[in-house]
N, CA and C of each residue as an Amber inpcrd file, in Angstrom:
protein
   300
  94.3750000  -1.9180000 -23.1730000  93.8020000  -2.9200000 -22.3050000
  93.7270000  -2.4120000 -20.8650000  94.9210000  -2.0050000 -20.0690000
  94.7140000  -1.0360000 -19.3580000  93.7850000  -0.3970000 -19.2050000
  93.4830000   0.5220000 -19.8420000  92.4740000   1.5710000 -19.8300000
  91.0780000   0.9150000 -19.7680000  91.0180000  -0.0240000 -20.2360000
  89.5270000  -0.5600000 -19.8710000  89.3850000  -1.0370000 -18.6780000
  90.2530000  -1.5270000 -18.4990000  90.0000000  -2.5750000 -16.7280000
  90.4450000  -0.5590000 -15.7200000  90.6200000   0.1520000 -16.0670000
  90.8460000   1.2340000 -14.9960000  88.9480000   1.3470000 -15.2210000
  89.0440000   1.7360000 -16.4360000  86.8760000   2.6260000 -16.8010000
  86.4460000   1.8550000 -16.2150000  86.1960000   0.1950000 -16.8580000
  85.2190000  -0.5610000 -15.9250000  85.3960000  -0.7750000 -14.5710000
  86.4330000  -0.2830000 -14.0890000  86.5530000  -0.5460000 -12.2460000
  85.8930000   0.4010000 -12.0320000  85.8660000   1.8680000 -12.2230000
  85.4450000   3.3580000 -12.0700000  84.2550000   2.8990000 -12.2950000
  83.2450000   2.6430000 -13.4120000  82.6220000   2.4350000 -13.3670000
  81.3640000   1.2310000 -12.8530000  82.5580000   0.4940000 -11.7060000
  81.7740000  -0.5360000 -11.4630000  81.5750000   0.0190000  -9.7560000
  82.6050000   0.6960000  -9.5680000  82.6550000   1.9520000  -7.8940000
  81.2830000   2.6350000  -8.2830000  81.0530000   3.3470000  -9.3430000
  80.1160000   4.7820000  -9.6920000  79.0210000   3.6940000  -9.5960000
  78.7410000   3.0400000 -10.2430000  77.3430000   1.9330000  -9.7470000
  77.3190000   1.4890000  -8.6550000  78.2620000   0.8400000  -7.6330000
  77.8360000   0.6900000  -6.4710000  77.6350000   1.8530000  -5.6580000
  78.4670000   2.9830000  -5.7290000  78.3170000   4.0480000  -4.7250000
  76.3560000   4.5710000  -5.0050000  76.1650000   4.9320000  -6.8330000
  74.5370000   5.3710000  -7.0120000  74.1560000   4.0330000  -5.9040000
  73.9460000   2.6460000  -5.8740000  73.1190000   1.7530000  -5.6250000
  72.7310000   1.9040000  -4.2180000  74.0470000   2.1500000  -3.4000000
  74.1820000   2.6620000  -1.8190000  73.4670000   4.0200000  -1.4640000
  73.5640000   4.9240000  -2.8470000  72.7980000   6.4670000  -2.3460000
  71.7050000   6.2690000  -2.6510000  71.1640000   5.7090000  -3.1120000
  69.7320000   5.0930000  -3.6410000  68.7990000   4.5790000  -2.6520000
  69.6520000   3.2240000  -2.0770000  68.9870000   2.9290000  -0.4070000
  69.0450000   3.3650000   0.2280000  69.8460000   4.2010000   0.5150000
  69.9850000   5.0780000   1.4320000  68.7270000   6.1320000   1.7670000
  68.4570000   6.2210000   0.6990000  67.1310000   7.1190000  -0.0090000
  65.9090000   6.5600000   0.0920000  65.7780000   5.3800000  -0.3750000
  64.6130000   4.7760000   0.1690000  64.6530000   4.3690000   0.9930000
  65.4510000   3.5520000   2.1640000  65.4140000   3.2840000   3.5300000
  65.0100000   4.3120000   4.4290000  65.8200000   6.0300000   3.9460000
  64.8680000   7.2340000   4.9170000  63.4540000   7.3810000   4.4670000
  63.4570000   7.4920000   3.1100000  61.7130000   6.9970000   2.5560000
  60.6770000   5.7890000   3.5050000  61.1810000   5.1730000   3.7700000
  60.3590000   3.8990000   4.8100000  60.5440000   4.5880000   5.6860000
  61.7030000   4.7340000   6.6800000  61.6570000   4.9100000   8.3630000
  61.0180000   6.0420000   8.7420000  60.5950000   7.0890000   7.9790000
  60.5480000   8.3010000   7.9740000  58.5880000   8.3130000   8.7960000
  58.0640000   7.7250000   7.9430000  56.8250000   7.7400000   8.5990000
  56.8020000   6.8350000   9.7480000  57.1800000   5.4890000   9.7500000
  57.1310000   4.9480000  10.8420000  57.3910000   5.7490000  12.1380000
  58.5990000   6.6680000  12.0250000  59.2260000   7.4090000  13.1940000
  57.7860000   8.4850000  13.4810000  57.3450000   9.0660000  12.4280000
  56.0530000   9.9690000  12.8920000  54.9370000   9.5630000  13.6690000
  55.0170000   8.2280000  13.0430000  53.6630000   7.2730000  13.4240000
  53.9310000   7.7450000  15.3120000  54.9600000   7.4020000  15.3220000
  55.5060000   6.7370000  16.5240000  55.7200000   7.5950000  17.6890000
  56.4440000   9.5690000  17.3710000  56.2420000   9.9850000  17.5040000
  54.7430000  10.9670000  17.8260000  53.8070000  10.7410000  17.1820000
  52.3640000  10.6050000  17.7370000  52.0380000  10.0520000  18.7620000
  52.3580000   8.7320000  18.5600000  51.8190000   7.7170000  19.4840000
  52.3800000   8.2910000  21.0040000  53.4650000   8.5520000  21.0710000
  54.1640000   8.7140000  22.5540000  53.9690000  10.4000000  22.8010000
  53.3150000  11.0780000  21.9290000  52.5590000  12.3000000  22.1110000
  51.3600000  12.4430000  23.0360000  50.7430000  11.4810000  22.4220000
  49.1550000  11.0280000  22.9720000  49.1760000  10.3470000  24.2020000
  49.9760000   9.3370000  24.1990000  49.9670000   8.5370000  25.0040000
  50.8850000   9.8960000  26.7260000  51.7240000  10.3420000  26.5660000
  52.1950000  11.2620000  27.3900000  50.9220000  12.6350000  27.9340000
  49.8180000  12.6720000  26.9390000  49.0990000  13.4600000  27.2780000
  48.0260000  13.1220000  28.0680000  47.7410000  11.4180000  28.1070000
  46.9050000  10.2910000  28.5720000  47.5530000  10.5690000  29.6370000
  48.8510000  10.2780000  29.8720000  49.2810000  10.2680000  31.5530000
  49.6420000  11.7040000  32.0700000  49.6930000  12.3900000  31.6750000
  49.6170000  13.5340000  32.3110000  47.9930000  14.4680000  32.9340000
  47.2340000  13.9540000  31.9820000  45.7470000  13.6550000  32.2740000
  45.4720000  13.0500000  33.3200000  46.0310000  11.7030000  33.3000000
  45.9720000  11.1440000  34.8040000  46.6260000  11.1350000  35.8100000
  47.4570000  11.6770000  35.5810000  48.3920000  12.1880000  37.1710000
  47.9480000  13.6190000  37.5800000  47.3720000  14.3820000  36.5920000
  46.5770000  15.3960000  37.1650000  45.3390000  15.3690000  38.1540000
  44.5210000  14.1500000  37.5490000  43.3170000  13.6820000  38.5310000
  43.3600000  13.0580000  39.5490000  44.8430000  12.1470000  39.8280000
  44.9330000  11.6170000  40.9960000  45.3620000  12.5620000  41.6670000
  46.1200000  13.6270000  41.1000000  46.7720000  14.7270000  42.2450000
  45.5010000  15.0860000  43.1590000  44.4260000  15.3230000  42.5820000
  43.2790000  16.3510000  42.6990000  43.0490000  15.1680000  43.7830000
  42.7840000  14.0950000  43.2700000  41.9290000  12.7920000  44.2410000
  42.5450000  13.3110000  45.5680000  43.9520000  12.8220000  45.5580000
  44.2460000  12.9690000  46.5140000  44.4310000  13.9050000  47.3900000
  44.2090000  15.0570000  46.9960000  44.7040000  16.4060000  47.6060000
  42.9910000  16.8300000  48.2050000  41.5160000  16.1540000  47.7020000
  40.7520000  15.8990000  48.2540000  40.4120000  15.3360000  49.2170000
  41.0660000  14.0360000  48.9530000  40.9420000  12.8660000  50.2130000
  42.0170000  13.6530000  51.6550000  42.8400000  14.3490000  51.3430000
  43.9030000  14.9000000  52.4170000  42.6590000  16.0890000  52.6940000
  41.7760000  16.4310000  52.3120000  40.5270000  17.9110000  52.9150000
  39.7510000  16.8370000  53.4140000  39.4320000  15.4300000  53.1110000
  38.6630000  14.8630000  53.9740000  39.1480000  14.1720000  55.1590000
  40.5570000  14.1130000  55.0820000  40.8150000  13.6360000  56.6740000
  40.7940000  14.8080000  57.1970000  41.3340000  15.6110000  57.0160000
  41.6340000  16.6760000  57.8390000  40.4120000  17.3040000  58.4700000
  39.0740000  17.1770000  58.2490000  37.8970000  17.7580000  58.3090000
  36.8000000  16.3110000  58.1890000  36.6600000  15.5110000  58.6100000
  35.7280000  14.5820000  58.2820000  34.4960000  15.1610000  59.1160000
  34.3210000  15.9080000  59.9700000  32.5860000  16.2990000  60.4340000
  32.2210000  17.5310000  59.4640000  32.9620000  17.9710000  58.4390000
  32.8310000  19.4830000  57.8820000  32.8280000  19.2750000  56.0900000
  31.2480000  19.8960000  55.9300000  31.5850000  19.1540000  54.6960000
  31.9140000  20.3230000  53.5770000  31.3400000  21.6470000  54.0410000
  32.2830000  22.6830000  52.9780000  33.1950000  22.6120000  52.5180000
  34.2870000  22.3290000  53.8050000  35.8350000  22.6970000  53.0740000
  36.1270000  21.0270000  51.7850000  35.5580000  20.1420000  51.9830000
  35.3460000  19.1090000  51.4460000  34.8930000  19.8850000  49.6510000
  34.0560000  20.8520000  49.7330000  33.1420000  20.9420000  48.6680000
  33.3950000  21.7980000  47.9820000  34.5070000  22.8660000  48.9090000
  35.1890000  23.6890000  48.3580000  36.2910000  23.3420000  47.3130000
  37.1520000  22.1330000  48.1810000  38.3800000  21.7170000  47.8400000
  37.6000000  20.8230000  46.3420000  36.9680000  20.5370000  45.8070000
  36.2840000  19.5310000  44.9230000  35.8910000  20.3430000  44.1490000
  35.2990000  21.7410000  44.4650000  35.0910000  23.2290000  43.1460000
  36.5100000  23.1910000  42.7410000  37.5840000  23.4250000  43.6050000
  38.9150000  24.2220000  43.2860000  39.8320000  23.2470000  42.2780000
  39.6420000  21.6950000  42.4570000  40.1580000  20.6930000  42.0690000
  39.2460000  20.4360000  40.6450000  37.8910000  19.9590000  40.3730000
  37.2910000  20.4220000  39.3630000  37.6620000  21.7110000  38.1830000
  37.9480000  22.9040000  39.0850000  37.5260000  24.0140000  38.1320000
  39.2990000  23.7880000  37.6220000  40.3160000  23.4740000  38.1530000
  41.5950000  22.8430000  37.8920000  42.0690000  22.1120000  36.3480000
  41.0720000  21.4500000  37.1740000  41.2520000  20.1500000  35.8830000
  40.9030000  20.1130000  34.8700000  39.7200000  21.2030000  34.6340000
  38.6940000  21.4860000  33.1460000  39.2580000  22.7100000  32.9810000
  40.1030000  23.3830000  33.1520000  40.9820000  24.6820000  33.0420000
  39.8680000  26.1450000  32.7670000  39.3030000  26.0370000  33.9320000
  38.2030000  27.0910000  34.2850000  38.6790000  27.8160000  35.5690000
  38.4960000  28.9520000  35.4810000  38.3670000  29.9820000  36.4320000
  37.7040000  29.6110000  37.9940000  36.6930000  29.3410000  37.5280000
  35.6270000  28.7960000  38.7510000  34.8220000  27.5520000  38.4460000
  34.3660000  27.0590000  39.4860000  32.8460000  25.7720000  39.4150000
  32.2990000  26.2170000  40.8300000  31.2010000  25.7110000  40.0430000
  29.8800000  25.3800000  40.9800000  29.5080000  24.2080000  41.5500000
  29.2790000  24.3090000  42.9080000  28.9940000  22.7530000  43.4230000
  27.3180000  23.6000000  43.4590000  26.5380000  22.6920000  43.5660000
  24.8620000  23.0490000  43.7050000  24.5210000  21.9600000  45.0630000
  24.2570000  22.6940000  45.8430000  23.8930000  21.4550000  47.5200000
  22.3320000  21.6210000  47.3160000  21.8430000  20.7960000  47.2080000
  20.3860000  21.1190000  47.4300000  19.9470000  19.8790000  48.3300000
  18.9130000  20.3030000  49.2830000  18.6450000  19.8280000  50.4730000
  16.9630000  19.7720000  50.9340000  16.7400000  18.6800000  50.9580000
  15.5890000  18.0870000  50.7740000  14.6630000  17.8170000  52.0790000
């Protein structure tokens, strides 16, 4: 009699412990993509703002060539090639002045 109430306890531990490694298993099965999803998301989204703190840098580092020079419009047109060719990760740009 003993011996049965020891097996069926053992065996009532060995079923709960599988039932716990089991969820355990499918609970990382669920969270697992969500976390990727998510991870994406704050990928993209970090590349969105780094995108835009790049262009305001430029804005502004323009607008600082236009105070500094407001009767002069080269260095204006220069600073707007250098900030352009920056931002599109080019070597050089072209401004085209054409004058009528």
């Amino acid at each position: 009699m003993r011996v049965t109430v020891v097996r069926t306890g053992l065996l009532l531990l060995a079923g709960v412990a599988l039932s716990v490694l089991a969820s355990a298993l499918l609970a990382r099965r669920m969270v697992t993509p969500v976390f990727a999803d998510l991870e994406r998301k704050v990928a993209v989204r970090t590349h969105e703002l780094s995108e835009t703190l790049d262009q305001q840098t430029a804005m502004s580092e323009i607008l600082r060539v236009i105070a500094s020079s407001p009767t002069h419009v080269m260095p204006v047109l220069n600073a707007i090639a250098e900030r352009a060719a920056r931002l599109c990760d080019n070597a050089d740009a072209l401004i085209w002045l054409v004058e009528r």
